[in-house]
Phi, psi and omega in degrees: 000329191289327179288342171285293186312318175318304154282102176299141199309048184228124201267164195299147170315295146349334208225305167312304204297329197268337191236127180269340167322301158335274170330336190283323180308303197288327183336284165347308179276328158306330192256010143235036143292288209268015121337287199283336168285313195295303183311298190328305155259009169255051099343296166286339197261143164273124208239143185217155164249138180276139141205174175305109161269151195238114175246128201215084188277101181241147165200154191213082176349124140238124188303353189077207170235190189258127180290348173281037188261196199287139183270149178099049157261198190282136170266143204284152175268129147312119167292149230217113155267148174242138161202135167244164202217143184170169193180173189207166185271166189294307180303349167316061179258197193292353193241012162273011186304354190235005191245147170282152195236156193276104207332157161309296219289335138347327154318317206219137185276311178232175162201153198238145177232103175265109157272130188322121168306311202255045133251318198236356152090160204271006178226355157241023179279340159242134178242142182236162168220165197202114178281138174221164190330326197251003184313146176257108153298118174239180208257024181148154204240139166206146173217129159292151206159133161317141155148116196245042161225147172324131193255166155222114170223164199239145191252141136263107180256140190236095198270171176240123185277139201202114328314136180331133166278164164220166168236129208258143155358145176289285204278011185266302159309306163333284180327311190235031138086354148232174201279310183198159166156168206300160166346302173295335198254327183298295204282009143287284171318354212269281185345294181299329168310288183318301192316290173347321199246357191039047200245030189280122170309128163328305190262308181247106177310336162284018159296166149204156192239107177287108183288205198284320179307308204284325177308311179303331183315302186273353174084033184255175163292142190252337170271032190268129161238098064254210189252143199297197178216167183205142177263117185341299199317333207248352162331310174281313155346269202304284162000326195276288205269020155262029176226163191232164191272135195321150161289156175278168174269125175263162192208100180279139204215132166249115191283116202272147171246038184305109183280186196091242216275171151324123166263161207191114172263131172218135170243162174209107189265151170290116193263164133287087159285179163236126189310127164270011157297335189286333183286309182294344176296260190358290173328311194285317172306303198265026183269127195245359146315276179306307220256005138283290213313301198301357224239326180270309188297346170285341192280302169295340166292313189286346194260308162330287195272003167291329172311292185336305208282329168255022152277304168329297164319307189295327156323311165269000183271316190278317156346302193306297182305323165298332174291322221180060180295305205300292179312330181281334166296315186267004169285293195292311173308323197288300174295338170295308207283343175273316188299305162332309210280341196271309212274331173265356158078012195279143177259092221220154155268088178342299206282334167326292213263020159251011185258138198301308169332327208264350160285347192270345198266195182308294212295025177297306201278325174287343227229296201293321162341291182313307202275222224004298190274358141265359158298312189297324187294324188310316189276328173294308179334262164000288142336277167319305200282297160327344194252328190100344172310109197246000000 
């Protein structure tokens, strides 16, 4: 493993240059290395798409029968309404049919149904749903009820937002210039307010120095001198409680007491969805399949071109050679001898020992003496032992 880091996955210049081909190979693996880096950080960022949702408030009337009919028929029915509430996003056509689609209800953290008070009275006029930890998503909300008049009722819908929206103070609003949007985006807009306006203190930075808007906003005195002050630490705090919970989208709707076919009333509001790129990015990241595979091929790669690269060396030491033998023997000897000197650890002077002189003096003739007469002793040795001689 250690001799692979060593080497970079990159094959020699000298090897690109020969083979033009080679580069083009490597392009690819750069462009989804920063690919794969790119995905990684629009990760992070919450990425939503607008679209239409189609809301499709239908209902449909029965007179019921007459209780005066004959006795022993079918027993009569109380005239009757139906309304139902359901909806789909607008891009949902026949050829998204094989993709799964998302509940109505899913849509929305609650939704109300209001019905005229002076038909149905103060305590059954209304119908609620309230999403909880265990809601089962369904595709439409429908209620039922007596009743052989025209109805007028207001549907409230409250969707869920993810991360929550707020709707901020009227002078709060004023102040930074928008109406509602996440935590995060109120206290960036916060942020730019101060720059703008420069009212981050001078001397203790961790300060804001309030003007007259912000003093009204938070409810300080506007007239205080020195002018009040507020600590970064405490923005969000005092933020949280100038924001309110979004309004609902209201839908005044009249429920007919025509009898025959269904009617169908249709509206259409604007949703936040999550992007699906974002889900196949995920997907494509935590797939841990593909990321062993790419993992053995990275492996086989890195053992490829480290071969590559030192069959190119062994080319070029005979290359050399072939080229220029005396220079290259005496080049190559020269380098054996440092490696010798590194590795036995002997200590010498280069510029001495490249000179004819440091070879002409006495211990030349003692050295050479020495090494002839353990040759010989090496070789009567040698001798002797082959012969049996002791």
């Amino acid at each position: 493993r250690l001799r692979r880091l060593q080497h970079p996955r990159l094959l020699r210049r000298r090897l690109l240059d020969a083979a033009a081909e080679a580069e083009a190979a490597s392009r690819p693996s750069s462009v989804i290395l920063r690919k794969k880096l790119a995905i990684q950080e629009a990760q992070k960022k919450p990425q939503k798409l607008r679209r239409k949702l189609r809301i499709l408030i239908s209902n449909q009337f029965n007179p019921g029968t007459d209780p005066s009919a004959e006795p022993g028929g079918p027993e009569p029915v109380v005239p009757n309404w139906e309304v139902r509430v359901e909806g789909r996003l607008v891009e949902d056509g026949a050829g998204d049919s094989a993709k799964a689609k998302r509940k109505f209800s899913s849509y929305f953290k609650s939704l109300v149904i209001e019905l005229d008070k002076t038909l149905y009275g103060p305590d059954n006029h209304l119908v609620e749903w309230h999403r909880s930890p265990n809601t089962q998503e369904t595709d439409g909300f429908q209620v039922k009820r007596p009743g052989d008049k025209p109805v007028k009722c207001t549907v409230l819908l409250m969707l869920d937002q993810q991360p929550p929206q707020f709707r901020l103070q009227p002078q709060l609003s004023r102040l930074l210039g928008i109406q509602s949007g996440t935590k995060a985006q109120i206290l960036l807009a916060f942020w730019h307010y101060v720059k703008t306006k420069r009212l981050q203190d001078p001397q203790e930075r961790s300060y804001i120095v309030c003007d007259t808007g912000m003093a009204e906003a938070f409810r300080l005195d506007p007239q205080q001198q020195p002018p009040p002050r507020l600590r970064f630490a405490d923005v969000p705090q005092r933020l949280h409680q100038l924001l309110l919970p979004p309004d609902p989208i209201v839908i005044n709707h009249l429920i007919s007491n025509e009898p025959g076919a269904k009617k169908t009333a249709c509206y259409e509001i604007e949703v936040e969805v999550d992007d699906p790129y974002k889900q196949m990015a995920h997907s494509f990241l935590v797939n841990t399949s593909s990321a062993q595979e790419l993992a053995i091929i990275d492996a086989k790669l890195f053992d490829t071109i480290e071969q590559i690269n030192q069959m190119a060396q062994h080319r070029d030491f005979f290359n050399q050679f072939t080229e220029d033998p005396r220079q290259f023997i005496t080049s190559w000897l020269v380098s054996q001898k440092q490696d010798l000197k590194t590795m036995t650890d002997l200590v010498g002077n280069p510029e001495e020992e490249r000179r004819a002189e440091f070879y002409q003096d006495s211990w030349l003739h003692e050295a050479a003496t020495r090494y002839f007469s353990s040759k010989v002793t090496q070789r009567r040795q040698e001798l002797e032992h082959a012969l049996g001689i002791h």
